[in-house]
MDTraj code that builds the backbone (N, CA, C; nanometers):
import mdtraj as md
import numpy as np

residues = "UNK UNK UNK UNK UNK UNK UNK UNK UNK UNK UNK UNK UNK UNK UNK UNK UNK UNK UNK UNK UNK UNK UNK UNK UNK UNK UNK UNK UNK UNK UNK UNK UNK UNK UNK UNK UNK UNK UNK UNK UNK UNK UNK UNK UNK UNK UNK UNK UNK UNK UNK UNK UNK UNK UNK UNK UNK UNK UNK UNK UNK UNK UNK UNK UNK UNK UNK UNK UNK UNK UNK UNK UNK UNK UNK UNK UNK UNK UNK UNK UNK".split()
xyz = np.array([
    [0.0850, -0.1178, 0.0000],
    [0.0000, 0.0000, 0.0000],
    [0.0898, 0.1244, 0.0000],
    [-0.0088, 0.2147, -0.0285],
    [0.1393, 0.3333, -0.0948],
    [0.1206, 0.4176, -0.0209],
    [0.2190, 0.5447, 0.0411],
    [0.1865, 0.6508, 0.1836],
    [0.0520, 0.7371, 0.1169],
    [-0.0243, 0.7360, -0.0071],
    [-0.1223, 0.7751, -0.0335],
    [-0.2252, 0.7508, 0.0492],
    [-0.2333, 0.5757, 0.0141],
    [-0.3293, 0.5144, -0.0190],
    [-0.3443, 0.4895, 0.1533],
    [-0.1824, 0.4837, 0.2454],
    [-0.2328, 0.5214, 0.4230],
    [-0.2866, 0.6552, 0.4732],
    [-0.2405, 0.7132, 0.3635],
    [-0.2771, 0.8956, 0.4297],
    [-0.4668, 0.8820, 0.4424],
    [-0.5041, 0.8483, 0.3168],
    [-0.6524, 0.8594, 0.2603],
    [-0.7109, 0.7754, 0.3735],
    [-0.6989, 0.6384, 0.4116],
    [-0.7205, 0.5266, 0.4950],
    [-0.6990, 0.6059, 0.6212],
    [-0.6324, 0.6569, 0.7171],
    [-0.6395, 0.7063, 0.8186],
    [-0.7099, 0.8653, 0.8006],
    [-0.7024, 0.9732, 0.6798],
    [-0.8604, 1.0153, 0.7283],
    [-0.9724, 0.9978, 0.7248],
    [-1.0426, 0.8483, 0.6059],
    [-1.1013, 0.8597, 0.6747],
    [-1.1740, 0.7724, 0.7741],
    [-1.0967, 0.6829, 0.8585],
    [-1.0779, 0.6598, 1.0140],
    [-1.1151, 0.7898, 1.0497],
    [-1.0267, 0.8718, 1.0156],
    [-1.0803, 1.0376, 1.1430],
    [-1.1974, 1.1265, 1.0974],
    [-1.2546, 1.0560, 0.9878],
    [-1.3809, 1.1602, 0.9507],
    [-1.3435, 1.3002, 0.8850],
    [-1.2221, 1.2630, 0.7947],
    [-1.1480, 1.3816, 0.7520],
    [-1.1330, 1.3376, 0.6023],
    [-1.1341, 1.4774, 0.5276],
    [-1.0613, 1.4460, 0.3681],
    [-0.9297, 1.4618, 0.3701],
    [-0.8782, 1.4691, 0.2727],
    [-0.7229, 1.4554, 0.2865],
    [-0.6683, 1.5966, 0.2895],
    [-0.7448, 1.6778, 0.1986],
    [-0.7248, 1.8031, 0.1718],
    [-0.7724, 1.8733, 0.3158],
    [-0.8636, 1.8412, 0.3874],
    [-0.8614, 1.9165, 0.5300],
    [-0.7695, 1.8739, 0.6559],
    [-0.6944, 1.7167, 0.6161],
    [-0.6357, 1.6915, 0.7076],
    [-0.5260, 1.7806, 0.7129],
    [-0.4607, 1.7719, 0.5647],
    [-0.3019, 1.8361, 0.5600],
    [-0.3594, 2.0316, 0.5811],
    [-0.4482, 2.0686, 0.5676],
    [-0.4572, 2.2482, 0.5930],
    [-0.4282, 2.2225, 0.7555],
    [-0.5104, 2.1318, 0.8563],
    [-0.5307, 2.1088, 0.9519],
    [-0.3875, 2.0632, 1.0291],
    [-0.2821, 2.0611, 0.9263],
    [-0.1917, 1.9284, 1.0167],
    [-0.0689, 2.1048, 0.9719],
    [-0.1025, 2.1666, 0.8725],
    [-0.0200, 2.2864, 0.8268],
    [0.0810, 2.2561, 0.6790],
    [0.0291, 2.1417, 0.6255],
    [0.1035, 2.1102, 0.5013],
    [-0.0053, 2.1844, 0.3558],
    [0.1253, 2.1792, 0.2633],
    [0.0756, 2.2185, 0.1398],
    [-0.0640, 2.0867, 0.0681],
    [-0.1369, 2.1593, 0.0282],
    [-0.2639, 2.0769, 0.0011],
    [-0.1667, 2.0148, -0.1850],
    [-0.1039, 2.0689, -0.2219],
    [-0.0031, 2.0415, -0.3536],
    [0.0795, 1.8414, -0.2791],
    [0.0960, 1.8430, -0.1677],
    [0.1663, 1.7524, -0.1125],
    [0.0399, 1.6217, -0.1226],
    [-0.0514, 1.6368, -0.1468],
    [-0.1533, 1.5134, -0.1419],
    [-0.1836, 1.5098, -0.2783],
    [-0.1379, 1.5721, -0.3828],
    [-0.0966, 1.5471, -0.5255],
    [-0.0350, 1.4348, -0.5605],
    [0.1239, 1.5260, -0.5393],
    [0.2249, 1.4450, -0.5079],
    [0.2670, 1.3054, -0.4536],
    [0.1832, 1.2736, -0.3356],
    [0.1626, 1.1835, -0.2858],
    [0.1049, 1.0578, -0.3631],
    [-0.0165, 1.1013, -0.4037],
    [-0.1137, 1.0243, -0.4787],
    [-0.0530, 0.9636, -0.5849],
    [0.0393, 1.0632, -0.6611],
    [0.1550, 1.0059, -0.7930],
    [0.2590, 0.9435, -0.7243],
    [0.2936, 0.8736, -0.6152],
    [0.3780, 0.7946, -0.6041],
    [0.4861, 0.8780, -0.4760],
    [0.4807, 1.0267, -0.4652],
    [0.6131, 1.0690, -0.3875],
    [0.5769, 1.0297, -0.2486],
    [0.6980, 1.0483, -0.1449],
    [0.6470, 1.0259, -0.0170],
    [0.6665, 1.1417, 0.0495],
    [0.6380, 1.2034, 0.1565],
    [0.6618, 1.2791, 0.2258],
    [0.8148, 1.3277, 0.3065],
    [0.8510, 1.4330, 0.3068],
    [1.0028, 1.4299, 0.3353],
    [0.9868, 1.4083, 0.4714],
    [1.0990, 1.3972, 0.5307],
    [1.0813, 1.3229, 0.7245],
    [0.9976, 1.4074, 0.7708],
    [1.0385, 1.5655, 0.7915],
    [0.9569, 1.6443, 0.8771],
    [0.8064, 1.6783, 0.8179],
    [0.7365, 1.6247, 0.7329],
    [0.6345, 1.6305, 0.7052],
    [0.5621, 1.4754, 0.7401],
    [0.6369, 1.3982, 0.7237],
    [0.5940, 1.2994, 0.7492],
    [0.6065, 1.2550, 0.9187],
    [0.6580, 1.3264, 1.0164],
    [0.6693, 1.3346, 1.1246],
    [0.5146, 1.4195, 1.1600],
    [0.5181, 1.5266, 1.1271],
    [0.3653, 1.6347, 1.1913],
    [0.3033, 1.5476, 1.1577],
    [0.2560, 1.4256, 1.0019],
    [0.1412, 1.3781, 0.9474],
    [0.1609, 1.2720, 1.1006],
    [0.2073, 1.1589, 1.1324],
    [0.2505, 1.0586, 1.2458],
    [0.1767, 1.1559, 1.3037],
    [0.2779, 1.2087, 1.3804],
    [0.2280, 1.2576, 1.5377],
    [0.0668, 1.3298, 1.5387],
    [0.0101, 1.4144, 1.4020],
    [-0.1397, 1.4424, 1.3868],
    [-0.2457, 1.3221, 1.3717],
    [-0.1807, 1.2134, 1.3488],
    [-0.2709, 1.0850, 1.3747],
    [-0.2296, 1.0077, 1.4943],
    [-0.1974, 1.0613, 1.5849],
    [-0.1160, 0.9639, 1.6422],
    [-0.0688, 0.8289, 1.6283],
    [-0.0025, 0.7595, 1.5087],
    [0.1041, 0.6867, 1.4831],
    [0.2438, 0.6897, 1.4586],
    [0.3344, 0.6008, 1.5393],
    [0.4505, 0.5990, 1.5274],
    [0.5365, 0.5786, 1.3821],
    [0.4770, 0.5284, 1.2951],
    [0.5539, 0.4849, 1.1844],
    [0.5077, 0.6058, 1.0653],
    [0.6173, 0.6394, 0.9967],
    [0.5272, 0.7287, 0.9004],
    [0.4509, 0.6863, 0.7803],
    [0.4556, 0.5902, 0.7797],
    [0.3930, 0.4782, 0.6672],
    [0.2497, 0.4675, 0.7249],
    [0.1845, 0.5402, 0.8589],
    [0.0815, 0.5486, 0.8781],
    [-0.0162, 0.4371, 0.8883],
    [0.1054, 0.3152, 0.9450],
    [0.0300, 0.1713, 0.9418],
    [0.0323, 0.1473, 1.0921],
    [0.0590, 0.1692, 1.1697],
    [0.0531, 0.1489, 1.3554],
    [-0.0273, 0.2634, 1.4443],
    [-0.1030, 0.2538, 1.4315],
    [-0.2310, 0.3454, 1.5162],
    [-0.1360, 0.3268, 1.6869],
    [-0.1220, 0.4084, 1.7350],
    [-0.0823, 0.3768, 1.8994],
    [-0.1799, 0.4923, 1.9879],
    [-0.2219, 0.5654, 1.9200],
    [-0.3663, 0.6728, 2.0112],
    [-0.4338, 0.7508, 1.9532],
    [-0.5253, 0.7736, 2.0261],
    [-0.6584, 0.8403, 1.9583],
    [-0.6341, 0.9806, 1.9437],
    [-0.5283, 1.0449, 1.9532],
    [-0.5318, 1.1784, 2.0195],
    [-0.5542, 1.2782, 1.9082],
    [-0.5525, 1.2147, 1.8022],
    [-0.6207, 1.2920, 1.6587],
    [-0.7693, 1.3779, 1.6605],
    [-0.8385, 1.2683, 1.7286],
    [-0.9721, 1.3025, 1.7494],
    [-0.9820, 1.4294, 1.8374],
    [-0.8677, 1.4245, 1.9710],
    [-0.9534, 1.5311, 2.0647],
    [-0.8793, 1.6486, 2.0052],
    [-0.7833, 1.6070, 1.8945],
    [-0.7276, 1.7470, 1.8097],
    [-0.8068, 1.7979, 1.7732],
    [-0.8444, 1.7139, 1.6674],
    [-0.9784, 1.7649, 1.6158],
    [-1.1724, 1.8477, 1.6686],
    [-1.1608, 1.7746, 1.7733],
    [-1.2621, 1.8734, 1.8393],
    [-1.1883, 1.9765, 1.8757],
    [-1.1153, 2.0063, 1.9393],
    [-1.0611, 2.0735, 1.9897],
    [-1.0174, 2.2091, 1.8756],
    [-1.0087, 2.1794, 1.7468],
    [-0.9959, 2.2695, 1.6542],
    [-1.1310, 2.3196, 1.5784],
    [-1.2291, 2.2574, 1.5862],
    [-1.3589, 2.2548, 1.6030],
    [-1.4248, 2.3858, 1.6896],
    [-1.4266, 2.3373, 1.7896],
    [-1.4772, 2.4601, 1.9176],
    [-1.4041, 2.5586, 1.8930],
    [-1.2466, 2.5925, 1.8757],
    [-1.2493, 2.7255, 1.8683],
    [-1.2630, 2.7867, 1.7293],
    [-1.2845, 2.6978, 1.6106],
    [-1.3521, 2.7541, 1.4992],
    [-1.5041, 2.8360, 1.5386],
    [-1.5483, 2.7806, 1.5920],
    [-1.6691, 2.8202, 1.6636],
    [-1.7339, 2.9409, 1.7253],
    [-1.6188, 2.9336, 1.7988],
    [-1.5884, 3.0613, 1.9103],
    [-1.5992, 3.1831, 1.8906],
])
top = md.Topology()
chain = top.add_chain()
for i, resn in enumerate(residues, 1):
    res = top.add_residue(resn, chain, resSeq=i)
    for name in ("N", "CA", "C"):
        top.add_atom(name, md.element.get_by_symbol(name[0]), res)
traj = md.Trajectory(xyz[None], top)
């Protein structure tokens, strides 16, 4: 499976498109292009994408916490606000 085809698969696990994950995570929405044609993410992008899903691997295949979700509300409410 290709870091696309995990990016797409873990949002939407999070109830996210891909294009709102990466505005949300602070990456170029051009990078889920890229992706899709085969490139991978350079480390430090592929580090924020990990740690914004909380998984350890950047291949986005080891879920270790939920903490995506209370990101996500949490960016939610003060959209709100």
């Amino acid at each position: 499976m290709s870091y696309y085809d995990n990016f797409v698969k873990m949002c939407t696990k999070n109830g996210l498109t891909p294009c709102a994950a990466v505005l949300q995570i602070g990456v170029s929405k051009s990078c889920v292009t890229r992706w899709k044609n085969g490139g991978n993410p350079t480390d430090a992008t592929a580090a924020k994408i990990a740690d914004f899903f909380g998984v350890r691997d950047w291949k986005l295949e080891e879920p270790t916490k939920t903490r995506v979700k209370v990101q996500i509300r949490k960016k939610r409410r003060a959209a709100h606000e």
